[in-house]
PALUM-287856 format. One record per residue (C-alpha): x, y, z; residue in three letters. Coordinates in steps of 0.05 Angstrom, whole numbers, padded with zeros to 5 digits, always signed. Layout:
XYZALA/...
***
This chain:
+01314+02683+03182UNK/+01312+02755+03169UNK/+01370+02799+03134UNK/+01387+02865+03170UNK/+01381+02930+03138UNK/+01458+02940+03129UNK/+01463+02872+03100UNK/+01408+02886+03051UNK/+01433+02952+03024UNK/+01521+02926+03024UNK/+01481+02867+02984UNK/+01446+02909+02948UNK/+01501+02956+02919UNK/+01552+02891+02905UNK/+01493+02867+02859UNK/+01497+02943+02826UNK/+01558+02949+02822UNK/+01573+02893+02787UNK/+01508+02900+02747UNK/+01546+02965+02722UNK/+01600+02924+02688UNK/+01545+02892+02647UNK/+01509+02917+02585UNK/+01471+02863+02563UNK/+01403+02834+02590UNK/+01412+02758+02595UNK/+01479+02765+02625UNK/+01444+02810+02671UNK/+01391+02757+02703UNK/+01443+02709+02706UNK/+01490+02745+02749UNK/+01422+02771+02794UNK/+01396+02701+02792UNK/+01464+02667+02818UNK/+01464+02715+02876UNK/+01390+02723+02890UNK/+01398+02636+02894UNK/+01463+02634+02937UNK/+01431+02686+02983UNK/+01362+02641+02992UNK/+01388+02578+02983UNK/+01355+02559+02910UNK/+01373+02502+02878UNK/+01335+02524+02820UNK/+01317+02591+02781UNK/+01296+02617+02723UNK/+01286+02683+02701UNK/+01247+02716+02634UNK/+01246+02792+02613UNK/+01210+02827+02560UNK/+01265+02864+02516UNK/+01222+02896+02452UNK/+01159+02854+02443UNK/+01201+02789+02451UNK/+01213+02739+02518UNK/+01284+02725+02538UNK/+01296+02674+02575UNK/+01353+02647+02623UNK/+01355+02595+02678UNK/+01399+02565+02735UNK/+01407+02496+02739UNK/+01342+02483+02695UNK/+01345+02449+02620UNK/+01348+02486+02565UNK/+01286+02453+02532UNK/+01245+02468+02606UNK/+01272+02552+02589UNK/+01249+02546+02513UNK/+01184+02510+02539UNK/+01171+02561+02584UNK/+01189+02626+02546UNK/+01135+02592+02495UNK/+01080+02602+02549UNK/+01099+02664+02570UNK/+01098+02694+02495UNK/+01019+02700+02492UNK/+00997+02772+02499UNK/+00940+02771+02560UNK/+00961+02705+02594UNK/+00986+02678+02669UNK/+01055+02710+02651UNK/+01020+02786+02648UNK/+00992+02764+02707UNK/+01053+02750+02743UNK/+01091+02814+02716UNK/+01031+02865+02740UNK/+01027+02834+02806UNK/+01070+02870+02862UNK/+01083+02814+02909UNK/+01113+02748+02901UNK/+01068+02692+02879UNK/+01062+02612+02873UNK/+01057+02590+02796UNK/+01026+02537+02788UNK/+01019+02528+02710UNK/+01107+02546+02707UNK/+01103+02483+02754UNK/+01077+02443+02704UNK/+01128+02462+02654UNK/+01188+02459+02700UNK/+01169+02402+02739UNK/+01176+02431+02799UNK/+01138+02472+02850UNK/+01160+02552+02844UNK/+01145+02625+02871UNK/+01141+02679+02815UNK/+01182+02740+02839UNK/+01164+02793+02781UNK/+01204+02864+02781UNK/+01192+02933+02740UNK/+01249+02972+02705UNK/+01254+03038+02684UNK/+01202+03082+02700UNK/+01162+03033+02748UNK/+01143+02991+02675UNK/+01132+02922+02692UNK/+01204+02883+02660UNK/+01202+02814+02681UNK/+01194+02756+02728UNK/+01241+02706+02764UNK/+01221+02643+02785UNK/+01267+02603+02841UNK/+01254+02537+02868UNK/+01195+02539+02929UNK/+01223+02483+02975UNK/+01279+02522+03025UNK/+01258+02594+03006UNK/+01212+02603+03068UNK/+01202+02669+03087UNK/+01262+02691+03035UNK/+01200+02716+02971UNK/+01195+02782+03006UNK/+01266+02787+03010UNK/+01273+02760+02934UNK/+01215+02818+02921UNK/+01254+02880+02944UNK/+01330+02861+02912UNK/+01296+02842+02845UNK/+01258+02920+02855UNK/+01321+02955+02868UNK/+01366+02912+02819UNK/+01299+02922+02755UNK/+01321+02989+02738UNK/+01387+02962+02725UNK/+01364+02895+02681UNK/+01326+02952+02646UNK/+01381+02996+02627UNK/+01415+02926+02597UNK/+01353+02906+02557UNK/+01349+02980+02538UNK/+01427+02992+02514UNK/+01416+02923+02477UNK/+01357+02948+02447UNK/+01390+03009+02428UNK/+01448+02976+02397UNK/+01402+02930+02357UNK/+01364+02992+02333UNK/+01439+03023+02311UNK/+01453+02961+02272UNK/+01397+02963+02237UNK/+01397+03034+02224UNK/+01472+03020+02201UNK/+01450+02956+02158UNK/+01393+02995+02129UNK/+01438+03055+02111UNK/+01501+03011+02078UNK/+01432+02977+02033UNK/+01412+03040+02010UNK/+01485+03057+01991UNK/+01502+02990+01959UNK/+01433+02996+01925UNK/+01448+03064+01892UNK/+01515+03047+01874UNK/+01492+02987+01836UNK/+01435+03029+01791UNK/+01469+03039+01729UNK/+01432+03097+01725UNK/+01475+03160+01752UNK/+01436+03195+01813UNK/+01447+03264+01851UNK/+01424+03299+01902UNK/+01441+03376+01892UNK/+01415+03428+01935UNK/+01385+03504+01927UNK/+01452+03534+01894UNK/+01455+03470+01846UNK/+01512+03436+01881UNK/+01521+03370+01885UNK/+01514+03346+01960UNK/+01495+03268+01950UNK/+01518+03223+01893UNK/+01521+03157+01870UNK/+01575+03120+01849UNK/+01559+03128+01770UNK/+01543+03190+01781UNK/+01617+03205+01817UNK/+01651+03172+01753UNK/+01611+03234+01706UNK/+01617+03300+01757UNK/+01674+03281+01819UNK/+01755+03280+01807UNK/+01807+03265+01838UNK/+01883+03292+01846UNK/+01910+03235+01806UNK/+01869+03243+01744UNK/+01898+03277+01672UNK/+01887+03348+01650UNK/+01832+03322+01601UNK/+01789+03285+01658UNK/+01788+03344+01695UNK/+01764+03392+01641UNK/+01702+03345+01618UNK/+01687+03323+01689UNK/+01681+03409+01697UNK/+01642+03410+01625UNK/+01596+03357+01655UNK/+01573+03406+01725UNK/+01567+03461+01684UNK/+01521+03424+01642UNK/+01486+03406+01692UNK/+01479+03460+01734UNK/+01458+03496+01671UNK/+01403+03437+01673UNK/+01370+03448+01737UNK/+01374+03526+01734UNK/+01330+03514+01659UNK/+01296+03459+01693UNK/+01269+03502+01756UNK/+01245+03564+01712UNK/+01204+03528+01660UNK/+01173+03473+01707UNK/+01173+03499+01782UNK/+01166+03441+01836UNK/+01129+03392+01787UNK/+01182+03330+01756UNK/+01212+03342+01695UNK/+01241+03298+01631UNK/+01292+03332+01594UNK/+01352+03307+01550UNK/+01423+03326+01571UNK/+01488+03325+01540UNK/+01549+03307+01571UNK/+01614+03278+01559UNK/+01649+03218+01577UNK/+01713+03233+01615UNK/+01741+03168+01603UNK/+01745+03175+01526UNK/+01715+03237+01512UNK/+01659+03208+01471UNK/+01585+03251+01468UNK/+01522+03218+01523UNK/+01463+03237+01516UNK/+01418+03228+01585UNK/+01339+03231+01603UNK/+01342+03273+01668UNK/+01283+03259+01715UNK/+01283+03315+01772UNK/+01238+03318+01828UNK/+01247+03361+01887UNK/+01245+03336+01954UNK/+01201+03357+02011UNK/+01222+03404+02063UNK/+01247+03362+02124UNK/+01267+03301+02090UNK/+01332+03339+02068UNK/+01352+03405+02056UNK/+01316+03466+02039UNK/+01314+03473+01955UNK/+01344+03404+01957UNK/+01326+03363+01884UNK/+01340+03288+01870UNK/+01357+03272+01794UNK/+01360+03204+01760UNK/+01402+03205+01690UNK/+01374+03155+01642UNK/+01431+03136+01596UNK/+01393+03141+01525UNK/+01454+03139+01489UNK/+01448+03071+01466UNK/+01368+03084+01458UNK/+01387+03145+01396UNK/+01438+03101+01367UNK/+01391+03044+01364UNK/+01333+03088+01330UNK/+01393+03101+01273UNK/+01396+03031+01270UNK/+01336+03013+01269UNK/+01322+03066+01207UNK/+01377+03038+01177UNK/+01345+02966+01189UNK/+01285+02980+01160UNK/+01314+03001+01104UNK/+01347+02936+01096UNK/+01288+02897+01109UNK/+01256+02919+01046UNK/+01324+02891+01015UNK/+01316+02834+01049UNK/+01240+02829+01034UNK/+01265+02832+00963UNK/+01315+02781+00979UNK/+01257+02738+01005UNK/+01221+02730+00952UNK/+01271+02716+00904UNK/+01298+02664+00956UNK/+01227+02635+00965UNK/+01220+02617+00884UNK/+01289+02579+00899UNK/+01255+02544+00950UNK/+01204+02526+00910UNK/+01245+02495+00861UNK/+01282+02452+00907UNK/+01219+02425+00938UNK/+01191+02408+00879UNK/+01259+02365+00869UNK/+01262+02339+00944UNK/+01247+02258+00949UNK/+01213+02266+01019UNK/+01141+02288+01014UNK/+01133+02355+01049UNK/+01067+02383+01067UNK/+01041+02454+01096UNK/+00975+02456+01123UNK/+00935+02511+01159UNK/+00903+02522+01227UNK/+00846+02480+01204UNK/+00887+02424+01181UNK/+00875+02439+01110UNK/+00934+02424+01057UNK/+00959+02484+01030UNK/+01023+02470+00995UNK/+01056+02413+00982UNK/+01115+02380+00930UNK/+01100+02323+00881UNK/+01121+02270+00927UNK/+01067+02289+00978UNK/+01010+02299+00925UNK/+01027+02223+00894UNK/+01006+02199+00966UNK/+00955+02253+00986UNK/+00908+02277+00931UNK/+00871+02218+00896UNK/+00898+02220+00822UNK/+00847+02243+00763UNK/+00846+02166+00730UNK/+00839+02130+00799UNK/+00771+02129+00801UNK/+00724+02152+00848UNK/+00733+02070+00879UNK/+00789+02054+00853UNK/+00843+02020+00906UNK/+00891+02084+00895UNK/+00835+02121+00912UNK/+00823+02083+00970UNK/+00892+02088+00991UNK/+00907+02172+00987UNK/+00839+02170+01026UNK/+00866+02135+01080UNK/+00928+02169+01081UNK/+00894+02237+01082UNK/+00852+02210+01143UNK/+00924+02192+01179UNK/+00956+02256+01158UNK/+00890+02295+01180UNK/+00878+02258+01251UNK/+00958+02271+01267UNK/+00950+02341+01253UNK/+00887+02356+01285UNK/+00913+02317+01356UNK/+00974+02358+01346UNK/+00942+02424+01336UNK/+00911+02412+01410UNK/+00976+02405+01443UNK/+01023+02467+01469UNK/+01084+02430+01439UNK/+01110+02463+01383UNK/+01141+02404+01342UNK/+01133+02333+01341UNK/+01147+02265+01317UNK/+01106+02200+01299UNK/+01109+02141+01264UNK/+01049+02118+01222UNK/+01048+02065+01168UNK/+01015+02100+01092UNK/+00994+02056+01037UNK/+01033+02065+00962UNK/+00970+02087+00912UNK/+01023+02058+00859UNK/+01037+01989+00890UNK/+00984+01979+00940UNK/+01043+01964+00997UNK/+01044+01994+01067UNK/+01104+02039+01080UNK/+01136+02057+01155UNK/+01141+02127+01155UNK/+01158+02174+01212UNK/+01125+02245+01205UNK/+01161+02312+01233UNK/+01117+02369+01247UNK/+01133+02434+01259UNK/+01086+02494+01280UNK/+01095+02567+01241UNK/+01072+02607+01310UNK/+01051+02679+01295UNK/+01067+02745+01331UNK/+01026+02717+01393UNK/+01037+02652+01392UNK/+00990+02621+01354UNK/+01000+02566+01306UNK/+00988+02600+01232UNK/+01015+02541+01195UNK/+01051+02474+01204UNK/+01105+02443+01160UNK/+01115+02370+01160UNK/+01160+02320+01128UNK/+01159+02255+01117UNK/+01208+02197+01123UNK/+01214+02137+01095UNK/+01231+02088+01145UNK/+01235+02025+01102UNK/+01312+02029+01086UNK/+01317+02041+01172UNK/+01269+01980+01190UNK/+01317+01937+01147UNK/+01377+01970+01182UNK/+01343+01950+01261UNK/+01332+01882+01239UNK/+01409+01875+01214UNK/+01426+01914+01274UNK/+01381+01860+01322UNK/+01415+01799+01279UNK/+01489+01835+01296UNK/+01472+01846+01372UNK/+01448+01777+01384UNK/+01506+01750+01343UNK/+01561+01800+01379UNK/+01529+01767+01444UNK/+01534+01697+01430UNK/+01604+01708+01409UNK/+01618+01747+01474UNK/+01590+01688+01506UNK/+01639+01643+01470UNK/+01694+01693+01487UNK/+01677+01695+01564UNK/+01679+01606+01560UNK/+01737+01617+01513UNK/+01769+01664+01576UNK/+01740+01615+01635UNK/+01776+01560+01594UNK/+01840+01592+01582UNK/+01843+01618+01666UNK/+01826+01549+01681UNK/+01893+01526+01638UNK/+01938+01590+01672UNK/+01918+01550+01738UNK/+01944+01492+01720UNK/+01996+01509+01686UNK/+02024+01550+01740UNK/+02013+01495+01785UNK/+02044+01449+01749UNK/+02100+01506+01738UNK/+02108+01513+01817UNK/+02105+01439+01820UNK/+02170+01433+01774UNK/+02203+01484+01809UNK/+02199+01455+01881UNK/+02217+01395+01853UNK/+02276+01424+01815UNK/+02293+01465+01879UNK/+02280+01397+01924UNK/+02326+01360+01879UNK/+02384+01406+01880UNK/+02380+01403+01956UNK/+02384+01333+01962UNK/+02445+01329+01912UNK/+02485+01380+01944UNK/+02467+01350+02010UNK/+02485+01277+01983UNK/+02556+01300+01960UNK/+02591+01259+02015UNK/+02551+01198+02012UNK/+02560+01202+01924UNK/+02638+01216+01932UNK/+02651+01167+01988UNK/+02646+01110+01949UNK/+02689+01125+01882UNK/+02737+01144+01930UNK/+02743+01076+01958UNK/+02737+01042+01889UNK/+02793+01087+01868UNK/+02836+01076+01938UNK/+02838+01003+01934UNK/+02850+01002+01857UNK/+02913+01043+01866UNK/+02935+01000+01921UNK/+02926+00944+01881UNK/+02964+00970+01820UNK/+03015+00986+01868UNK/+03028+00910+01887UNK/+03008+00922+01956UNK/+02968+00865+01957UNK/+03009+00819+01917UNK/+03034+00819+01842UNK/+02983+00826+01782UNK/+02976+00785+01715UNK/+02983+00828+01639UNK/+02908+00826+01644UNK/+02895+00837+01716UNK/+02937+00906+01711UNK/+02894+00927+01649UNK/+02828+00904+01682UNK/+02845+00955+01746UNK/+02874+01014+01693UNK/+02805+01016+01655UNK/+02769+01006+01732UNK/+02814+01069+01753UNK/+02802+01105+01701UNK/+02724+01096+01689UNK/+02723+01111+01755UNK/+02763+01174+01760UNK/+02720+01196+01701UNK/+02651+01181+01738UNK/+02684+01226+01799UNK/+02690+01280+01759UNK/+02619+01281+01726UNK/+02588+01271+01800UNK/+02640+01332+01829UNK/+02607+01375+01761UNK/+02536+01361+01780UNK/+02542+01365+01860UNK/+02575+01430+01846UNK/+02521+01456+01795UNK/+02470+01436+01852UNK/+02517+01468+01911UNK/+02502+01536+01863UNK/+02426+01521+01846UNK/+02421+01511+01916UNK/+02457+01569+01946UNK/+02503+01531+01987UNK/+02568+01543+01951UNK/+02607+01600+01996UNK/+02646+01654+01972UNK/+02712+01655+02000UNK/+02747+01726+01984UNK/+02818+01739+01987UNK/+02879+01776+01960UNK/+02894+01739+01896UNK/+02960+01757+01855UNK/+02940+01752+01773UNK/+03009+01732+01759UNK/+03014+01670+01807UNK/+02952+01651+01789UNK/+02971+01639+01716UNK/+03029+01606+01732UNK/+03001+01552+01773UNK/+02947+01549+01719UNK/+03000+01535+01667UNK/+03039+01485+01704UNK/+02969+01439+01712UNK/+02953+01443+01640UNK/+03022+01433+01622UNK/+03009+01350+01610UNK/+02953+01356+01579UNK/+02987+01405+01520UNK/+03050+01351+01513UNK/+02998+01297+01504UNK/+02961+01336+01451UNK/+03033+01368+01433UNK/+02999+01441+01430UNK/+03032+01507+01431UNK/+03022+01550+01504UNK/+03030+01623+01511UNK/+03008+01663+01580UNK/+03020+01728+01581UNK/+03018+01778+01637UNK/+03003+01858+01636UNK/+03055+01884+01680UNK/+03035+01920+01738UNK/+02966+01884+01740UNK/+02938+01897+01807UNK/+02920+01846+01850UNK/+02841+01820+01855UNK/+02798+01814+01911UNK/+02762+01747+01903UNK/+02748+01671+01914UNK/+02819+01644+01886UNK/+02792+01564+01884UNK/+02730+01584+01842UNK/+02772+01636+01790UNK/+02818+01582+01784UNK/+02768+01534+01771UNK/+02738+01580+01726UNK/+02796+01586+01683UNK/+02820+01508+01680UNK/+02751+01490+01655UNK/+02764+01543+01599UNK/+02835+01509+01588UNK/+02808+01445+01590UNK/+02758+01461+01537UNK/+02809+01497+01487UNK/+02856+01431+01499UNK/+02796+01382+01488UNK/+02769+01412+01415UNK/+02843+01436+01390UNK/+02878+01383+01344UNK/+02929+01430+01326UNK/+02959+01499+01331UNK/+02968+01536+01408UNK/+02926+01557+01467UNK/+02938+01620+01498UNK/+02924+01652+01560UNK/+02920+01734+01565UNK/+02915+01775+01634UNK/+02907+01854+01624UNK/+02878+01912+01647UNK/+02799+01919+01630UNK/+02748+01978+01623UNK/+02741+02016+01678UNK/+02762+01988+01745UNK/+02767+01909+01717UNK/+02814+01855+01691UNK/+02813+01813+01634UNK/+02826+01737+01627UNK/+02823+01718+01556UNK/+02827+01646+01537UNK/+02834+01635+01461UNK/+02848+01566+01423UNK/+02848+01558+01340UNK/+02808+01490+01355UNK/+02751+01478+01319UNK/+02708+01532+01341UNK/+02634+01538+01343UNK/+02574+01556+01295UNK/+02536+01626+01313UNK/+02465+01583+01324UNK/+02508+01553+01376UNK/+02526+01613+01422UNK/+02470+01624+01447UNK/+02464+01551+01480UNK/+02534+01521+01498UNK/+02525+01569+01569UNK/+02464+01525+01584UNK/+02458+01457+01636UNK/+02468+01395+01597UNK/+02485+01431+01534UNK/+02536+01405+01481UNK/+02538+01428+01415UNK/+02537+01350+01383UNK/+02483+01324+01430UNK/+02486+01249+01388UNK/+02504+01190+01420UNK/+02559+01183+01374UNK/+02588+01245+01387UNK/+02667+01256+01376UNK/+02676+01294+01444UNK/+02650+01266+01510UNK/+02630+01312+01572UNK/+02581+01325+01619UNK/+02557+01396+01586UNK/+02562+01427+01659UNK/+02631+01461+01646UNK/+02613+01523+01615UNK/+02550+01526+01654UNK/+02585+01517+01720UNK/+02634+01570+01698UNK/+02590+01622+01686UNK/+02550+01602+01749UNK/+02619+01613+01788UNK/+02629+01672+01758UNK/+02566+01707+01769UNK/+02575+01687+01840UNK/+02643+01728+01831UNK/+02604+01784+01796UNK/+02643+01778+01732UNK/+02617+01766+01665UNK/+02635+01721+01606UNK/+02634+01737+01532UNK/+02654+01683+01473UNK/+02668+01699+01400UNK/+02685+01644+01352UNK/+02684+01627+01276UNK/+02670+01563+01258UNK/+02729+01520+01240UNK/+02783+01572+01269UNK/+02778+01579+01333UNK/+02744+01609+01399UNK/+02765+01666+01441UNK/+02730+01669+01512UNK/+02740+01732+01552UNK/+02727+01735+01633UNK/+02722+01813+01659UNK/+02724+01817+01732UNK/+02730+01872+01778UNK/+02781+01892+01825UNK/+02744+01909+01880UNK/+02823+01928+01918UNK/+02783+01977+01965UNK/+02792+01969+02036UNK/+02733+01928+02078UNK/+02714+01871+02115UNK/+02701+01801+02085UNK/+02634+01795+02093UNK/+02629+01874+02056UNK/+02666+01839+01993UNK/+02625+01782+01987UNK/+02566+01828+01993UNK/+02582+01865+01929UNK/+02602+01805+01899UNK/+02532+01777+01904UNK/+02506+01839+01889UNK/+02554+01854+01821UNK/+02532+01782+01810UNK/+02467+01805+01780UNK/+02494+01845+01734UNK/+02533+01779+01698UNK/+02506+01771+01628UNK/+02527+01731+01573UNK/+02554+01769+01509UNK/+02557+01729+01438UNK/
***
């Protein structure tokens, strides 16, 4: 299928046109391939262009890894690739089909200046008779690839002209050394940036920076002019004196001219490197100055060395100095007594014998350690005692004296005694093995003691399920426990009523002491169903509008008997105005009879009273206060408990269940109130209720949410 000349060419300049738009090469062959494959109907294409010694690559619908693999064979200088990019016509390829995998034509195409650029390769099956086509858009679309490989080329060269330039900069700004270029007429046309802090101002700076910065060009101006009439074109050294515009000190600089050749820069142009030497002059004043301290110090020495000497001579350690041959040289009295056979041992004798051998030790350490690069070292050896013929653990520390190149001139040892230290391992081996056994003990001792926490908090869950379990069961029983005395104390009224017939002296007492044994048994069943109601959490609070003032008068009106029986003195008094609470009125009043009752039972004599008044803050306050016989202070702390009576004997004086006082304050935690008791012994008690008014507005079920709440806060106060 053939394309007409008009086609060709409107196909030709859209590819150009939007070729124009387009400065870079690889986007370049991808917008040519696309087309060039839509136009043939190519599946697959590839295309690869030389851009500055270097293969690009970029394909259509081909792997990445099949572009890399075949931009790799294309790289070799003289190969099939130069092959296909000086051919003119479009070719098959057969080693790119290997690589791609599939069979292709090689289209190759020049750019500027008829060079050969590149070659596309597009997908053989459905081309036909499309190469020749292929051929003449890739020749009339190379020049334009070209001018994108060449403007990318171009830019690349820019950057790297740029990079190269900024390194050169950054690298002359970082030499400390201040460096100028200055050209025929001694001005300064390139500088770095030391070099700017000594000769360049600016607007902002003082008066006295400017003057010094204009002393410093002079200077050197005068410099170069010097500097070009003594030495013409050849480098120069010279010192230079300037001044530091920061503080105005003197600097003294090596100046190293050279000028540079014509071309490279300007005509008379000369580059100059200051050398600080500032530093270097003071140092030589120094240094005159510190040789003239060294021969103090030299003096010094010497007078230093005879006190080392002395305290050698004194140390207990044997210290020895031997030389490069490991000959001893010097040594203190400790070392000779083990090193140098004594003048009556004997040429045989066993001392002899035994400062031999040590000097054959000493001698073999030294000599190995000579032949190492290490320049100190540590051993352990064991030396025999010429005076008691025992061995002795000692660990030797050598030093080497090096010399100005590093050769060993001397070496110093010293030499430890390591009996005291072998005695101190073995009592620190005996303390390890006995801190382990007793860590082993401990960790037993531990496995023990979790073992007992187990149980014990087994046994502690244990108790309180069945605690929990068995105030459940009596608070759930209190019908079937009531139901019965109730009877027995029905039919025994009845009967002491007649209603069954009349009753004989003894008959009437036999039913009074039944009635009344059982009224008391109802009464200690009633205390503990109610403590286990509480334990159990199924006593309700009922909350309601309770009036202080009635409330104490129906209280006094039940106790009332009980005070003419015991013929006690009452008083209740009343705060007027005392607002009204906002609670459970059975419980409160339960409360407070059980307090009554108890001031009735343990007062022989004198008066109970009964107080209602305004408490701190937003509370009230119920005293109850007898002059019975009171209670001790080791009691307090218990008479609030379950079960608890002060006289816990059987033959105690008072009877009682013990759950009044704990039921109380149970009930009146429940009430969130608190209770508080003071008493002296023999006197009297005074218990004191605070509860709060809580006579803000709010449903029930708000109020007895704060009342459990408030409840927490109940404590007991001695």
């Amino acid at each position: 299928m053939s394309v007409g000349a008009r086609s060709l060419e409107a196909l030709t300049a859209d590819l150009l046109e939007r070729l124009a738009q387009v400065d870079e090469v690889l986007p370049a062959c991808s917008l040519v391939l696309e087309r060039l494959a839509a136009e043939v109907g190519a599946d697959r294409a590839l295309a690869l262009v030389r851009v500055d010694d270097s293969i690009r690559g970029v394909g259509l619908g081909v792997a990445d890894d099949r572009v890399e693999a075949l931009m790799a064979w294309a790289r070799p200088g003289d190969g099939p690739f130069a092959a296909c990019l000086r051919a003119a016509q479009p070719l098959p390829a057969p080693e790119a089909d290997e690589i791609l995998g599939f069979r292709v034509v090689a289209v190759p195409f020049r750019g500027c200046g008829d060079r050969p650029l590149g070659c596309a390769f597009f997908e053989l099956d459905g081309i036909g008779d499309r190469a020749e086509l292929l051929g003449e858009l890739l020749r009339r679309c190379g020049p334009a690839i070209g001018r994108c490989g060449q403007l990318e080329a171009s830019r690349g060269r820019v950057a790297r002209v740029a990079h190269q330039r900024d390194l050169l900069t950054a690298i002359l700004d970082t030499l400390p050394d201040p460096v100028l270029l200055t050209g025929a007429d001694s001005t300064i046309l390139l500088a770095n940036r030391r070099a700017e802090r000594l000769f360049a101002f600016s607007t902002e700076d003082n008066e006295g920076r400017r003057r010094a910065i204009q002393i410093n060009t002079l200077l050197f101006g005068s410099f170069l002019t010097r500097a070009g009439i003594g030495e013409g074109e050849e480098p120069a050294g010279r010192e230079l004196n300037l001044v530091d515009p920061t503080d105005g000190s003197d600097l003294v600089f090596e100046v190293l001219s050279c000028p540079l050749p014509s071309g490279t820069a300007p005509a008379g142009a000369v580059l100059s490197i200051l050398r600080d030497i500032t530093d270097l002059k003071r140092a030589v004043t120094q240094l005159e100055d510190q040789i003239r301290r060294s021969r103090i110090a030299e003096h010094q020495a010497r007078r230093e060395r005879d006190q080392l000497d002395a305290i050698l001579e004194n140390v207990s350690d044997p210290i020895l100095v031997t030389d490069e041959r490991s000959n001893i040289i010097l040594m203190n009295p400790e070392a000779d007594r083990l090193f140098v056979v004594p003048p009556n041992g004997g040429p045989k004798g066993p001392a002899s014998r035994a400062v031999q051998a040590n000097d054959t030790k000493f001698t073999t350490h030294i000599s190995d350690f000579l032949l190492r690069n290490e320049t100190r070292r540590v051993v352990k050896l064991a030396i025999t005692d010429p005076d008691t013929g025992k061995d002795i653990p000692v660990e030797i520390a050598s030093s080497k004296i090096l010399d100005a190149r590093g050769e060993p001139r001397a070496i110093v040892s010293i030499v430890h005694d390591l009996t005291q230290l072998g005695e101190n391992e073995r009592l620190a081996r005996e303390l390890r093995q006995l801190n382990a056994e007793l860590e082993s003990r401990i960790r037993r001792a531990t496995v023990d003691l979790e073992e007992r926490n187990r149980r014990l908090e087994w046994q502690s869950q244990e108790l309180e399920r069945a605690y929990r379990l068995k105030s459940e069961f009596l608070a759930s029983m209190s019908h079937e426990l009531r139901t019965p005395i109730n009877v027995i104390l029905g039919y025994t009224s009845l009967a002491r009523e007649r209603i069954y017939g009349d009753l004989t002296a003894e008959q009437e007492e036999a039913l009074s002491k039944v009635y009344g044994t059982s009224q008391h048994l109802l009464e200690l069943i009633n205390a503990i169903l109610d403590l286990s109601r509480i334990e159990a959490g199924k006593m309700p609070v009922h909350v309601e509008v309770v009036e202080v003032e009635e409330l104490v008068q129906e209280l006094s009106e039940t106790v009332r008997p009980m005070l003419a029986k015991k013929a006690l003195g009452y008083e209740a008094r009343v705060e007027p105005g005392l607002p009204p609470l906002l609670t459970d009125r059975t419980k409160l009043k339960q409360i407070l009879l059980n307090l009554l009752s108890n001031a009735i039972k343990f007062t022989h004599d004198g008066e109970i009273r009964l107080e209602a008044c305004r408490g701190v803050g937003e509370h009230v306050r119920l005293v109850v206060e007898d002059t019975g016989i009171g209670i001790r202070d080791d009691h307090l702390e218990l008479i609030f408990e379950d079960f608890r009576q002060v006289d816990q004997s059987r033959t105690r004086e008072y009877g009682g269940t013990g759950l009044g006082l704990s039921i109380t304050k149970k009930l009146l935690t429940r009430l969130g109130g608190v209770i508080s008791v003071e008493s002296e012994y023999g006197k009297g008690s005074r218990f004191t209720v605070e509860l709060p008014l809580r006579t803000e507005a709010g449903s029930l079920e708000d109020q007895v949410r704060r009342a459990a709440v408030e409840s927490d806060r109940a404590v007991v106060r001695p």
